[in-house]
C-alpha positions as CSV (number, residue, x, y, z in Angstrom):
1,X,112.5,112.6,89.6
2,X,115.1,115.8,90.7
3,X,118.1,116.3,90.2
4,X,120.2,114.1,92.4
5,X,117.9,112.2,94.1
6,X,117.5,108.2,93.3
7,X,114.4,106.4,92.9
8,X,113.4,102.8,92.2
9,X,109.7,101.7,92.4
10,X,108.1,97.8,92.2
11,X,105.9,97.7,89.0
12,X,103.0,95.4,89.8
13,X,100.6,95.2,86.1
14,X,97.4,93.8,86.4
15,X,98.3,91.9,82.9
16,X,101.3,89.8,85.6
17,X,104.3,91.4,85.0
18,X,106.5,93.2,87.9
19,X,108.5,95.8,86.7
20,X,111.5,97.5,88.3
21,X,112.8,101.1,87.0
22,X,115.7,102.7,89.1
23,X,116.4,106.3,88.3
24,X,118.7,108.7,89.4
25,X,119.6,112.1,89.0
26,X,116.8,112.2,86.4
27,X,118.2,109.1,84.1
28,X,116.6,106.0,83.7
29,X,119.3,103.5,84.9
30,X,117.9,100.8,85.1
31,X,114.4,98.3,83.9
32,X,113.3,95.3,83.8
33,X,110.4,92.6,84.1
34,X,111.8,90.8,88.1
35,X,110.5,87.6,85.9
36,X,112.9,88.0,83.0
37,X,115.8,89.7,84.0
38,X,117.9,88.9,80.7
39,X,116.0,91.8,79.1
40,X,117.4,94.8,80.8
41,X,117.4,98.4,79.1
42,X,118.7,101.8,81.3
43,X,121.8,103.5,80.8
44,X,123.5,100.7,83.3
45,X,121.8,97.4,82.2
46,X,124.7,95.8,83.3
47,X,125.1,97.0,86.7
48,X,123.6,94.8,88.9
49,X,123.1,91.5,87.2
50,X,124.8,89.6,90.5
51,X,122.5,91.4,92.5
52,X,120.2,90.2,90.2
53,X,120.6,87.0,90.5
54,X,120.9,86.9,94.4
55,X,117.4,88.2,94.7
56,X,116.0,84.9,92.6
57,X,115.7,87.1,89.3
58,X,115.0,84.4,86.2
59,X,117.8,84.5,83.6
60,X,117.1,82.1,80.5
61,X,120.8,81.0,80.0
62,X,119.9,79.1,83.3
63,X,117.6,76.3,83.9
64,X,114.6,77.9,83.7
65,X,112.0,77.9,87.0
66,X,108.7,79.4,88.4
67,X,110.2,80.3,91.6
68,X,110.7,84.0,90.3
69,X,107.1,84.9,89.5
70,X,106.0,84.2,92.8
71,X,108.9,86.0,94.7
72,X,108.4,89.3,92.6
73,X,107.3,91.5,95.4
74,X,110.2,90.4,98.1
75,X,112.6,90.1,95.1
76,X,111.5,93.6,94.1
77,X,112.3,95.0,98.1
78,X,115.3,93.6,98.1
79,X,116.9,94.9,95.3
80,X,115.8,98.5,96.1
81,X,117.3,98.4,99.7
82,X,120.4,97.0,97.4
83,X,120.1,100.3,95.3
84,X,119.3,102.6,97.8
85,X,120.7,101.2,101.1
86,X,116.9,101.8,102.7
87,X,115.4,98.6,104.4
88,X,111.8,98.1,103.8
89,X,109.9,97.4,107.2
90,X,106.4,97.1,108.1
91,X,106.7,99.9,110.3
92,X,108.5,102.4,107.6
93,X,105.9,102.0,105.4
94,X,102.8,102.2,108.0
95,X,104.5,105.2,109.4
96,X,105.7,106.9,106.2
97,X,103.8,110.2,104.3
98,X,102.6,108.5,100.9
99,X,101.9,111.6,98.4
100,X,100.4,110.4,95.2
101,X,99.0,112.5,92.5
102,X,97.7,112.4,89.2
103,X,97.0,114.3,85.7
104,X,95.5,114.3,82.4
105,X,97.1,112.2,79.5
106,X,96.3,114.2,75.8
């Protein structure tokens, strides 16, 4: 990340946990597991814990249900057009530049 520019991403592990990092201007603000949202870390854990909730994020004060494993994708999309004020559409991401990269780790 630059300099004043946000970012937030949809962490999907092939071990079944979806994380969410939001960053901006080159500090993590916020991460978390969409499944277990009572264990936050970022400089602004705190931040969006309504948000949070609205999107069917699990937190283990409350009755506990599956519902939020199976809704980590959309849950994920909707939070980052909360963040970022950018609606996810087929059409923006069949029409968008995707630039990936990679490099060595050692």
């Amino acid at each position: 990340m630059c300099a004043g520019t946000r970012g937030v991403s949809h962490l999907a592990g092939v071990n079944g946990r979806d994380g969410f990092p939001w960053t901006e201007d080159t500090v993590a603000r916020l991460r978390f597991d969409l499944g277990v949202a009572d264990r936050r870390w970022g400089t602004s854990p705190d931040e969006l814990p309504d948000a949070m909730h609205d999107i069917g994020s699990q937190f283990w004060e409350e009755e506990t249900y599956d519902a939020a494993e199976h809704l980590a994708t959309q849950a994920a999309f909707a939070l980052a057009e909360h963040v970022t004020g950018v609606r996810m559409t087929p059409e923006l991401l069949r029409d968008a530049d995707l630039v990936g990269g990679s490099t060595e780790i050692g």
